[in-house]
C-alpha positions as CSV (number, residue, x, y, z in Angstrom):
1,X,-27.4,-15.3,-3.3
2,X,-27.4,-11.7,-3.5
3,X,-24.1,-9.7,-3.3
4,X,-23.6,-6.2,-1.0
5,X,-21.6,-3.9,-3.7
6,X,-20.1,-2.0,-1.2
7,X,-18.7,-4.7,0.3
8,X,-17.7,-6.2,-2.5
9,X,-16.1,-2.7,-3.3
10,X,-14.3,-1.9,-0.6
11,X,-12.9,-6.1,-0.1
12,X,-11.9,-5.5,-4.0
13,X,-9.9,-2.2,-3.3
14,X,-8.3,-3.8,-0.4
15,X,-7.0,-6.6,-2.1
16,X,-5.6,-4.8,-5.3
17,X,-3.5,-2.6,-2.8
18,X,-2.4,-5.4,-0.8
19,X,-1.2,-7.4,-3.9
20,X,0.3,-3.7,-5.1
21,X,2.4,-3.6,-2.2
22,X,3.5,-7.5,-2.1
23,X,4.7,-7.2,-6.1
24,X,6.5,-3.9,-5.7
25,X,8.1,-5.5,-2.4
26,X,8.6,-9.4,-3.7
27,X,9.7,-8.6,-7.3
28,X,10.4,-4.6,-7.4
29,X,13.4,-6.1,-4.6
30,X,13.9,-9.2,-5.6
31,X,15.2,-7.4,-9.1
32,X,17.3,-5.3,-7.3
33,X,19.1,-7.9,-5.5
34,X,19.9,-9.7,-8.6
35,X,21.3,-7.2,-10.4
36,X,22.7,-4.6,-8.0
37,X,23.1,-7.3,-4.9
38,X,22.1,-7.1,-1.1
39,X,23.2,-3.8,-0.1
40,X,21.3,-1.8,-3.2
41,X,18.2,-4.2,-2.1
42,X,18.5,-3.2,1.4
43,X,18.8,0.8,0.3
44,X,15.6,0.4,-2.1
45,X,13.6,-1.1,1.0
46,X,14.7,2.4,2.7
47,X,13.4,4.3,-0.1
48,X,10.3,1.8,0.3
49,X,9.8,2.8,3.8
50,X,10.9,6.4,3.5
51,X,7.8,6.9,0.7
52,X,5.0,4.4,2.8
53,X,5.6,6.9,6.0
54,X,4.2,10.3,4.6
55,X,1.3,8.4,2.1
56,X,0.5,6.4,5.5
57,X,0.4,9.9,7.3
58,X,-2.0,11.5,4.2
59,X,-4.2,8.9,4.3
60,X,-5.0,8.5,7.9
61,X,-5.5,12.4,7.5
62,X,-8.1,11.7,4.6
63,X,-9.7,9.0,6.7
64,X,-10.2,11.1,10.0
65,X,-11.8,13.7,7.5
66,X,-13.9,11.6,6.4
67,X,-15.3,10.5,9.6
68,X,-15.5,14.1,10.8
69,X,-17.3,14.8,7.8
70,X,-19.9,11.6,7.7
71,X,-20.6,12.0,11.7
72,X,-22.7,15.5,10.8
């Protein structure tokens, strides 16, 4: 059975970034909480947040470019 590569590109990328995001959440916090407790968990999940907001914003920049660009 053949295989597409740019599927199975683009399904790889996917999952290494959603498994990024789950360890840096599950255990990045998890640490946090049991060494510095609730409220220094609750402050890095801030910082979490504050940093996904403007990487969100650049990429859905890049990814309207790249549309733009493609459709000509």
């Amino acid at each position: 059975m053949p295989v597409d590569p740019k599927k199975y590109h683009t399904q790889t990328k996917v999952r290494l970034v959603f498994w990024f995001i789950f360890l840096l959440i599950t255990v990045g916090l998890g640490m946090i909480w049991l060494i510095y407790g609730k409220n220094a968990a609750f402050m890095g999940f801030l910082c979490l947040i504050g940093m996904a907001v403007p990487v969100g914003l650049v990429a859905l920049v890049m990814l309207g470019l790249d549309k733009i660009v493609k459709k000509e």
